[in-house]
C-alpha positions as CSV (number, residue, x, y, z in Angstrom):
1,X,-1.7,-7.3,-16.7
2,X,-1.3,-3.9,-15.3
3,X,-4.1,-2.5,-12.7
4,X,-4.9,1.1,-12.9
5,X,-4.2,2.4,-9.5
6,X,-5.0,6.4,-8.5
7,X,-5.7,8.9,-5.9
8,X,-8.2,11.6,-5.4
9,X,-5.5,13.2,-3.3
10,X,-2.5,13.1,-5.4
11,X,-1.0,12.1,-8.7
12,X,1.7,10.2,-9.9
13,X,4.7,11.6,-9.3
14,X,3.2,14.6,-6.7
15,X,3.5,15.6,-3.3
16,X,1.2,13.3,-0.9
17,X,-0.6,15.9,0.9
18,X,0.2,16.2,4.9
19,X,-2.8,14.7,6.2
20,X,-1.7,11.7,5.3
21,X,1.8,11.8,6.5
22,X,3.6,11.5,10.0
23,X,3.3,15.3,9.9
24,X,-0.6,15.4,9.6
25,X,-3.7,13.1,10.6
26,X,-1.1,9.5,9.5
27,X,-4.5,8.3,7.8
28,X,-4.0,6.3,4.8
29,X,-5.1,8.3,1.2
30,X,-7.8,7.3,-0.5
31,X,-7.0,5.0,-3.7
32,X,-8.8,3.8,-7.0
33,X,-8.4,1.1,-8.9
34,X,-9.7,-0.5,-12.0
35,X,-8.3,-3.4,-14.5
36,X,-8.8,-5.9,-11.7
37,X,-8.9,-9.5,-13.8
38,X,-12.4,-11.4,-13.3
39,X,-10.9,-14.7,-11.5
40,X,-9.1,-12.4,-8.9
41,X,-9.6,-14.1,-5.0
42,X,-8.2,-11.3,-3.0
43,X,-6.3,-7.7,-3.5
44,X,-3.1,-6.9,-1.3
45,X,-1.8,-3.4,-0.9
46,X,1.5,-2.6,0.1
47,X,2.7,1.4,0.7
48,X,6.8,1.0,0.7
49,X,9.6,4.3,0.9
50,X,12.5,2.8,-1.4
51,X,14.3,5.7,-0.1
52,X,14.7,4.6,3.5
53,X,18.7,5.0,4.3
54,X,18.3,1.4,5.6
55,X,17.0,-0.2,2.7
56,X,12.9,-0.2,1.5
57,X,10.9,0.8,4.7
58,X,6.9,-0.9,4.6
59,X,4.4,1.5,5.6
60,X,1.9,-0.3,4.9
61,X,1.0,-4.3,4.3
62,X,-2.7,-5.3,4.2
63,X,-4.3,-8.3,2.5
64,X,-7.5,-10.2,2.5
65,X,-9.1,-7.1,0.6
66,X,-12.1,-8.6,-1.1
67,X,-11.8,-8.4,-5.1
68,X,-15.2,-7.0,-5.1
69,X,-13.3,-3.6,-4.0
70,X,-12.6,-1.1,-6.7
71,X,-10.4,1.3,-4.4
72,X,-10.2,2.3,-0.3
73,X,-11.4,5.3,0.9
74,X,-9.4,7.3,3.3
75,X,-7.8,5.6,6.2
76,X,-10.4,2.3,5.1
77,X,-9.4,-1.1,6.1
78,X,-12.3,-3.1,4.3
79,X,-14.3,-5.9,6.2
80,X,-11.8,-9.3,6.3
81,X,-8.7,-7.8,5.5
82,X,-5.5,-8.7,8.0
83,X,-2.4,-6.0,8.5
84,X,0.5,-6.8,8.5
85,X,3.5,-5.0,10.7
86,X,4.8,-2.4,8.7
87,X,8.3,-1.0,9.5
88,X,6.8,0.9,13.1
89,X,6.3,-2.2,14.3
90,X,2.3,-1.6,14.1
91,X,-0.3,-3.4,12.0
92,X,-1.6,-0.3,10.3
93,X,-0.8,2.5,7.9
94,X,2.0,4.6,9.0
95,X,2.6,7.7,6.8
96,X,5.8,9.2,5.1
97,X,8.1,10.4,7.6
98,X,11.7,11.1,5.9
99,X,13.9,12.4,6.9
100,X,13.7,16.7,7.2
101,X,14.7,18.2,4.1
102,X,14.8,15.1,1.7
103,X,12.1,13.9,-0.6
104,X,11.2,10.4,-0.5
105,X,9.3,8.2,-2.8
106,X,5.8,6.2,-1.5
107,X,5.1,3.5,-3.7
108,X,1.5,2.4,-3.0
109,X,1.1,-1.1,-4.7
110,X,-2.2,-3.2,-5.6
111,X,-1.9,-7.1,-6.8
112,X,-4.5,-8.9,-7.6
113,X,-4.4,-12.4,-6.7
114,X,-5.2,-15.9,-7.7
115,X,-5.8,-17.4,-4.5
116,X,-6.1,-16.1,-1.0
117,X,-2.6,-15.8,1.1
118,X,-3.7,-17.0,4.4
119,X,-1.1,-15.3,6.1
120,X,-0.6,-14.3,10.0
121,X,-1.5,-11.4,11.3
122,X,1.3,-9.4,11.6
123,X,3.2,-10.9,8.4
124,X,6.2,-8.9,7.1
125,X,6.0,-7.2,3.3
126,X,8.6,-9.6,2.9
127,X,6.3,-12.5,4.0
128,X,3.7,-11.2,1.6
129,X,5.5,-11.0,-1.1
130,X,6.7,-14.4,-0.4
131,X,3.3,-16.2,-0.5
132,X,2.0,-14.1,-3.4
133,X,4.9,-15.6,-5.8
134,X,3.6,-17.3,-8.8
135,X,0.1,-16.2,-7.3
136,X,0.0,-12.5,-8.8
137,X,-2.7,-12.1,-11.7
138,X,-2.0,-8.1,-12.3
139,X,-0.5,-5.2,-9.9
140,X,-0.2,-1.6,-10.5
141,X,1.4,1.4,-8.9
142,X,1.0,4.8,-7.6
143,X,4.1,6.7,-6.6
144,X,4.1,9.6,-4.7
145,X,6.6,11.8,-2.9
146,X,7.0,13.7,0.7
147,X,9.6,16.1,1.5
148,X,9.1,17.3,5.2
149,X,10.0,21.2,6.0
């Protein structure tokens, strides 16, 4: 199953506007999303830059998102969720930071889940991922792109 997820902000395949970058406010976009199957327990989102010269870089890992939710608005970290330490090395949305003068991809990705992850605070997107195997009901993707000046 395939969740339909979106931006007000930006489309697929777009420019993420600044404010929502290293370069601007670092708040996280707002997203929508809809398809969500009826027994879901709990949504995770994770914001990754494939593109990272180290390997895939986690800007953002939250789960515990009630499945109740039908998107996030800006910078929103719903009642009950837990972050995870993205690649900063902070529990929180960190924005697109490439490096100047390349354009990077920013997958932001939504699973729906079949049973809650009860994770630690703090938990890796490598953890998450982990504990969501053989537990993931439907995901869906929005990919966007930063270049910096």
């Amino acid at each position: 199953m395939t969740i339909a997820v979106s931006s007000p902000v930006f489309n697929e395949g777009d420019q993420i506007p600044r404010r929502f970058t290293c370069d601007g406010v670092d708040v996280s976009p707002p997203l929508s999303f809809t398809g969500l199957p009826e027994q879901t327990a709990e949504l995770a989102v994770l914001v990754e830059d494939p593109d990272a010269p180290s390997g895939t870089f986690a800007h953002w890992v939250m789960w515990g998102i009630g499945p109740d939710q039908s998107g996030l608005g800006e910078g929103e970290v719903p009642t009950g969720a837990a972050q995870g330490k993205n690649g900063f090395g902070r529990r929180a949305y960190g924005g697109p930071a490439p490096p100047r003068g390349r354009s990077h991809r920013y997958i932001f990705e939504v699973l729906a889940l079949s049973e809650p992850l009860r994770l630690a605070e703090g938990a890796s997107a490598g953890d998450l991922r982990r504990a969501a195997a053989g537990k993931v009901l439907a995901s869906g993707r929005l990919t966007g792109r930063y270049q910096r000046g």
